[in-house]
N, C-alpha and C positions, 0 to 999 in steps of 0.2 A: 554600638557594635552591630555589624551587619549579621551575624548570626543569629539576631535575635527578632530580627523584621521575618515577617510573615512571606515575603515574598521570596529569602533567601527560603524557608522551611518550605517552602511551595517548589523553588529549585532541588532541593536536596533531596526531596520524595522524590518527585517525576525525573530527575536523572536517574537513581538509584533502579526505578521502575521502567525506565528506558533499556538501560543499562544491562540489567537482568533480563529483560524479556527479548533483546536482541541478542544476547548470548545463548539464552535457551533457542533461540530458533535455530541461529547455527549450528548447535550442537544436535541438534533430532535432526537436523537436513543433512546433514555431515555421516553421523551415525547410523543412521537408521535404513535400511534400503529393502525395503520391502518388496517381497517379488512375484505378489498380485495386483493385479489394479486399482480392485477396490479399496484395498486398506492405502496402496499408495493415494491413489486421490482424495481420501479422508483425511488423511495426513497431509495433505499440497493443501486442501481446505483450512484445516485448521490453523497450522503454519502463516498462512495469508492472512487469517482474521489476528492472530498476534502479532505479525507484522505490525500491524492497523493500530494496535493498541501501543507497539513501543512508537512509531511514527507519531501520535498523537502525543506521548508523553516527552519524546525529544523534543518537538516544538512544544509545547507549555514549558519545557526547562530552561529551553533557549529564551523566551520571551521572559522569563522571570526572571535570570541572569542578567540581559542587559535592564532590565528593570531597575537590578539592583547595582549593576558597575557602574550604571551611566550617572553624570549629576543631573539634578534635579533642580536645577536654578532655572530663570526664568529666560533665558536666553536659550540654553541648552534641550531644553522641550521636544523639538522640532525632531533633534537626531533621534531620538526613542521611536517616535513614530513613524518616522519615514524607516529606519528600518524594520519594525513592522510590518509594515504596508509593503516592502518588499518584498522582504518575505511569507507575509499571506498572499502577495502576488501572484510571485514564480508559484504556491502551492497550489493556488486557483486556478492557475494558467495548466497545471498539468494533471487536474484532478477536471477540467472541462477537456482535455484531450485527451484523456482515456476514456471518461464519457463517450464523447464523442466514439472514439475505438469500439468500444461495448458496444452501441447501439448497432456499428455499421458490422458488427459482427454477429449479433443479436440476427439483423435483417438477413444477413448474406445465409445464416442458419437455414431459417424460418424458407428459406428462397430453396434451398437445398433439400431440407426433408420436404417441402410440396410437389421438386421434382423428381424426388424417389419414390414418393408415394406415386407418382403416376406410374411411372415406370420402375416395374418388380427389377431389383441386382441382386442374381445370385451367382455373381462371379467370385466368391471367397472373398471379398476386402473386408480392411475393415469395417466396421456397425457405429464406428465413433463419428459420431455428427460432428462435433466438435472440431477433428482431427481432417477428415473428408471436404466438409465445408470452407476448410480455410487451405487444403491443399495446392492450390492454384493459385493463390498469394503469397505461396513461397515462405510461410511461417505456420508455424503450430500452436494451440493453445493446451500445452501440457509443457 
């Protein structure tokens, strides 16, 4: 009985913990609208980091799943892995290009407060590095 292998009880936690902690984010992102900065950007922080956490449990649940639908004969071997391997693919491929993204925003930053600091702005804009530094790439990071 498949309910009783370890791999099925490994899917049925990490869904269940998938499942719940991507429900709660939508719900505090949905609800909540906080109308300072700071507490909103605490909240965008935290929100992010349980992201992270149901992201991780949806793939372990997915990996355990086909673990446990696929057969296990000596022929059939290969499909397990290969989609595996795919799927840690596409997640590598897009956890190295946000990398990537970070650093060159990381730089473009670091570019921007050195040429504020030379030069005093106190025309009223905003003080958001974040916001400033990426304004001319036509995207925000809020």
């Amino acid at each position: 009985m498949v309910s009783n292998t370890t791999a099925f009880k490994v899917f049925a936690i990490s869904n269940d913990i998938a499942l719940f902690t991507s429900l709660s984010i939508v719900i505090v992102l949905v609800s909540i609208i906080p109308f300072k900065r700071k507490p909103h950007m605490r909240l965008l922080s935290i929100a992010h980091k349980v992201m992270w956490v149901a992201i991780a449990f949806m793939a372990s649940g997915y990996v355990t799943a086909t673990w446990v639908i696929l057969p296990h004969s000596e022929g059939m071997q290969w499909l397990s892995v290969m989609l595996i391997a795919l799927g840690c693919g596409s997640l590598g491929t897009i956890f190295i290009g946000l990398s990537v993204m970070l650093v060159e925003h990381w730089l473009r930053k670091f570019k921007w407060k050195k040429t504020r600091k030379e030069g005093a702005n106190s025309d009223g804009e905003s003080q958001n590095s974040d916001v400033e530094s990426s304004y001319l790439h036509g995207y925000h990071s809020y």
